[in-house]
C-alpha positions as CSV (number, residue, x, y, z in Angstrom):
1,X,0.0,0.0,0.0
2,X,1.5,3.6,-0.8
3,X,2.0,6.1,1.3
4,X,0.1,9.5,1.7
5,X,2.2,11.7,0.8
6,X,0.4,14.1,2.6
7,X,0.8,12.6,5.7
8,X,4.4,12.5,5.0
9,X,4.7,16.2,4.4
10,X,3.4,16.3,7.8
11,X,6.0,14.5,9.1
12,X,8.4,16.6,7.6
13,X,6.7,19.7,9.3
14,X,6.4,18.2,12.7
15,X,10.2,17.3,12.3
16,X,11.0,20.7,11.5
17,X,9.8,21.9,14.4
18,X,11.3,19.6,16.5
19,X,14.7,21.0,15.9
20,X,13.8,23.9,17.3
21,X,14.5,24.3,21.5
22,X,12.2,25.2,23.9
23,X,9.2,24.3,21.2
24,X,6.3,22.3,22.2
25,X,4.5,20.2,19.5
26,X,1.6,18.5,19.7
27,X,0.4,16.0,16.7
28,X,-3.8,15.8,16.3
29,X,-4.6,12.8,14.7
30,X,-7.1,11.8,12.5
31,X,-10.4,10.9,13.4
32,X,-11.2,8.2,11.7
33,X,-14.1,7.2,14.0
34,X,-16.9,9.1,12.0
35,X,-18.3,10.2,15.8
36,X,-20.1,13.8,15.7
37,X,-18.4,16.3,17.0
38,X,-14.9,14.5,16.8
39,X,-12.9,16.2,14.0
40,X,-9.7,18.4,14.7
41,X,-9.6,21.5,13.8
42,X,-6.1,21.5,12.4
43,X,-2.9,18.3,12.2
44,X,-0.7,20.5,15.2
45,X,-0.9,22.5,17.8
46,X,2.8,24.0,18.5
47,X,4.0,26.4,21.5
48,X,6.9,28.9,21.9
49,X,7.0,31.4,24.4
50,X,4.8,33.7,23.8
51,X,3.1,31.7,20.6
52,X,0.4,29.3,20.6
53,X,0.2,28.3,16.6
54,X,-2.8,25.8,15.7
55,X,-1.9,24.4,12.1
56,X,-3.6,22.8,9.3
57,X,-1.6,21.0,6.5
58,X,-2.2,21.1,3.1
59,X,-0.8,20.1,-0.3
60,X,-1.6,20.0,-3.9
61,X,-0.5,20.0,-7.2
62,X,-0.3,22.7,-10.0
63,X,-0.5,26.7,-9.4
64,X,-3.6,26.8,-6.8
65,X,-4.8,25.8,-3.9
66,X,-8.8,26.0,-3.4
67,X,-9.6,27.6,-0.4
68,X,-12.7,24.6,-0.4
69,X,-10.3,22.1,0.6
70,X,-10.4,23.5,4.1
71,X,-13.3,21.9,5.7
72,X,-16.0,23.9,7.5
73,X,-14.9,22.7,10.7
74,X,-11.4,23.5,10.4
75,X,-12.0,27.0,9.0
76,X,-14.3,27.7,11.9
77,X,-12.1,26.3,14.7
78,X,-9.1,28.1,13.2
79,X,-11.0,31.2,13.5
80,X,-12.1,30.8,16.5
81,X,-8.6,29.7,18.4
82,X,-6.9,33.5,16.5
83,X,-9.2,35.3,18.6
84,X,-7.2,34.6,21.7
85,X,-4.7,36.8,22.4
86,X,-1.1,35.6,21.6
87,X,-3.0,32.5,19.6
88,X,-1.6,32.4,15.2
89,X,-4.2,30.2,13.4
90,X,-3.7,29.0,10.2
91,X,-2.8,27.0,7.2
92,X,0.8,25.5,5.6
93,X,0.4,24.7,1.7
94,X,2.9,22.7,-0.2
95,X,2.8,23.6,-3.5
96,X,4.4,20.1,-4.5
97,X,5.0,20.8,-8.6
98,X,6.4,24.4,-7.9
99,X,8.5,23.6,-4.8
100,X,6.8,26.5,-2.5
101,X,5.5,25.8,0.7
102,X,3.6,28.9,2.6
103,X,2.0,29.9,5.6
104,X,-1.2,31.8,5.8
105,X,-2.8,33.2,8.6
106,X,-6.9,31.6,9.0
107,X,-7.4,36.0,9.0
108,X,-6.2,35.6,5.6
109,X,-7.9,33.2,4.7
110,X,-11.4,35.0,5.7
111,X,-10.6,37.9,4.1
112,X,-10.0,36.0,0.5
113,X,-14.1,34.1,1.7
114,X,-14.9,37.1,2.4
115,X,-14.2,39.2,-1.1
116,X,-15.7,35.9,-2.9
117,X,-12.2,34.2,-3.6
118,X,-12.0,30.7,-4.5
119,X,-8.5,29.6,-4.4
120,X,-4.6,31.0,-3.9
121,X,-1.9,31.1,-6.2
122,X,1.3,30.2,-5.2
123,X,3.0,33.5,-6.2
124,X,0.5,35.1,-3.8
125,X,2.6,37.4,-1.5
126,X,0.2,37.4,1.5
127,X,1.7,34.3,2.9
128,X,5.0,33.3,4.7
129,X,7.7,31.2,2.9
130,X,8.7,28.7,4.6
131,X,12.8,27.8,3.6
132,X,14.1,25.1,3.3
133,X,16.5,22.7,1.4
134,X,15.1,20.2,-1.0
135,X,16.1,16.6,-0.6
136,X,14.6,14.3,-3.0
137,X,11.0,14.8,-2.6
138,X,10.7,16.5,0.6
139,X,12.6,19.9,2.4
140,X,14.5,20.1,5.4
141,X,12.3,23.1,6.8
142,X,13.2,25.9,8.8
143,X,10.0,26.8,10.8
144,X,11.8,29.0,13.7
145,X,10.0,31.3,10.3
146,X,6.8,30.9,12.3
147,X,7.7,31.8,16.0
């Protein structure tokens, strides 16, 4: 059986952080239970003094991402959790056939709703960049970018 390769760009991310001291992260998995009320609003919740980040992962291939593929839930909970004071919400796209990979804030995100927007191009400049050095498939991130 193949592997997701979105959960391995997960792993990557999580990894990433992990190199970085004094950082707390926290992996949500999957519910794959089908309970109500169950689902996670995002894949990881990390903490650095004085940052609380709640993150949601995403890939895809060609030039955009559709802002649909965030589910109702997750767009909801991730607005809800950047209302707190010292709280960043939001979403990390890898743009697999263009090598990019971006953060953008769930604020963002509403704003794009908001204004009828359907998707984001990966030359938008309303995100972060996340560097990093390309292996074969994967980077070796750097995501002291988002603390």
């Amino acid at each position: 059986m193949a592997v997701n390769r979105g959960k391995q760009f997960e792993t990557v991310i999580k990894e990433g952080f992990e190199k970085i001291k004094d950082v707390s992260i926290d992996r949500l998995h999957d519910q794959t239970t089908g309970y109500v009320g169950s689902s996670n609003i995002c894949d990881f919740i990390v903490y650095k003094y004085p940052t609380l980040l709640y993150i949601e992962c995403k890939s895809c291939h060609g030039n955009t991402w559709s802002l649909s593929n965030l589910t109702d839930n997750q767009y909801r909970g991730l607005l809800q959790k950047s209302r707190i004071m010292g709280v960043v919400a939001g979403v990390i796209v890898w743009w697999i056939d263009k090598d990019v990979t971006e953060f953008f804030t769930i604020e963002y995100l509403r704003y794009l709703k908001e204004n009828d927007y359907k998707s984001i191009h990966y030359t938008n400049e309303n995100g972060i960049v996340i560097p990093g050095k390309k292996k074969k498939v994967f980077f070796d991130y750097d995501m002291e970018v988002l603390l």
